[in-house]
C-alpha positions in Angstrom: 19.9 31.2 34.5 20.0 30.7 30.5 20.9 27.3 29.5 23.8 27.5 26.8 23.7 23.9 25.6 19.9 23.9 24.6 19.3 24.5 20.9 16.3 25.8 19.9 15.9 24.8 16.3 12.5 26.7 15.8 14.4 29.9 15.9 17.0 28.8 13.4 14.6 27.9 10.4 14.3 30.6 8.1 11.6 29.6 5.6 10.3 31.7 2.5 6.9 32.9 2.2 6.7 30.0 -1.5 8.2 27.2 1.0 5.4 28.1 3.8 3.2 27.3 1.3 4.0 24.3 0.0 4.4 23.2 3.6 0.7 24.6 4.4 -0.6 22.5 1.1 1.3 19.5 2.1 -0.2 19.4 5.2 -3.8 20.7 4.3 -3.7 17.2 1.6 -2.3 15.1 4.3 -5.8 16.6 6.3 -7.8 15.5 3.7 -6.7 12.6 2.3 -6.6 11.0 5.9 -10.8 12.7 6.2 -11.6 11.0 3.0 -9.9 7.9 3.7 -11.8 7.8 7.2 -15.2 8.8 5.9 -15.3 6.2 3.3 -14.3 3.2 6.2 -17.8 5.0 8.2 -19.9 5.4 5.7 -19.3 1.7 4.5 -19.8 1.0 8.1 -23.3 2.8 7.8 -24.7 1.9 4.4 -23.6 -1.9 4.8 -24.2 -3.2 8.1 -23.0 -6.9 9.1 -26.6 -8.4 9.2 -27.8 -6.8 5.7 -25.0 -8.0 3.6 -24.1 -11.7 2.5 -20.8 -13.3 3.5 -19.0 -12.5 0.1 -20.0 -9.1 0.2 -18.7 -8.6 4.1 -15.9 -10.4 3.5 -15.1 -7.8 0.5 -15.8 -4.7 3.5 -13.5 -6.6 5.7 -10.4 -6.7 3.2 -11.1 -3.0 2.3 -11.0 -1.6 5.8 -7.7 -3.6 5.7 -6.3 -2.0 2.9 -7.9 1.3 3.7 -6.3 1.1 7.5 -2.8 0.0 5.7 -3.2 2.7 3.5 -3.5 5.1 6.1 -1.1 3.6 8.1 1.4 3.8 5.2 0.8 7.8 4.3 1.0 8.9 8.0 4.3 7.1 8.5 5.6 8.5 5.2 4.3 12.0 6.0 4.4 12.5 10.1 7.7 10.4 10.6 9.1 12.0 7.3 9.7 8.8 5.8 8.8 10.6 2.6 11.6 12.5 2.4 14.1 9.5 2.1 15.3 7.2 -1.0 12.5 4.9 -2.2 14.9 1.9 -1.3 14.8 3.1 2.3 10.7 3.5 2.7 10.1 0.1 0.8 13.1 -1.6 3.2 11.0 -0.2 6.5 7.4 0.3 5.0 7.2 -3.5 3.5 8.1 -6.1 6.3 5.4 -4.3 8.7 3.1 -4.2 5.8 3.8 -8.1 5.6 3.7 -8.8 9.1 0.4 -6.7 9.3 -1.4 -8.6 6.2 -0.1 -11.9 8.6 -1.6 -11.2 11.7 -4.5 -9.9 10.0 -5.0 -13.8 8.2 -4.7 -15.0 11.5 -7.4 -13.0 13.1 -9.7 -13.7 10.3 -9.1 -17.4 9.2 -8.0 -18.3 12.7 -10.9 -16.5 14.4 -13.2 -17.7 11.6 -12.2 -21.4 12.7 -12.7 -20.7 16.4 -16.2 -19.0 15.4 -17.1 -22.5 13.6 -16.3 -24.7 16.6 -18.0 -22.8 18.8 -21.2 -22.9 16.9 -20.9 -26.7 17.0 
C-alpha cells in the first residue's frame, strides 16, 4: 500500500548541471577547509608536545585549539545546519551567545582547573 501523505522531496528538486556544481565545490571546500583546520590542531599536537614547550608557549597552543575548535565549530553550523544561507543578523543572533558561552566555560576549565592544579601540588 502506497502512502499518499509522504512527500518525497528528493524527487522534486530539479537542479541544473552549473548549480550541481557549485553545490559539489561548496561541499568539496567545506572537506577541506574542515582537513586543514584538523591537521594543523595534530600536527601542533606532534611538533609541540606539553613537556618540550614553556608555559607561555603552551598556553598560546591551548588558546589556538580554542579558536581553531570554535572556528570549526562555527563553519560546520553555518554550512551543515545551513545557517549560511540566512541574514547576517540571524547567524550573529544564534552563532554569538554560544560563542560567548563557549569562550566562558572554556575560562573556567582553564583558570578554574589551573587553581585546582595549584592546590593540589601544595
Amino acid at each position: 500500500m502506497e502512502r499518499d501523505d509522504v512527500i518525497e522531496y528528493s524527487l522534486e528538486a530539479h537542479h541544473s548541471e552549473e548549480h550541481g556544481k557549485k553545490i559539489r565545490k561548496k561541499i568539496y571546500f567545506v572537506t577541506v577547509l574542515l582537513s586543514l583546520i584538523t591537521a594543523v590542531e595534530v600536527g601542533v599536537g606532534i611538533v609541540f608536545p606539553k613537556h618540550y614547550v614553556a608555559e607561555f608557549t603552551w598556553e598560546t597552543i591551548k588558546w589556538g585549539y580554542i579558536v581553531l575548535t570554535l572556528i570549526k565549530a562555527g563553519y560546520i553550523v553555518l554550512v551543515f545546519m545551513h545557517l549560511g544561507d540566512e541574514k547576517l543578523e540571524l547567524r550573529r543572533l544564534i552563532l554569538f551567545p554560544y560563542m560567548i558561552f563557549a569562550l566562558y566555560l572554556t575560562y573556567i576549565l582553564l583558570f578554574e582547573g589551573l587553581q585546582v592544579h595549584h592546590i593540589w601540588m601544595k
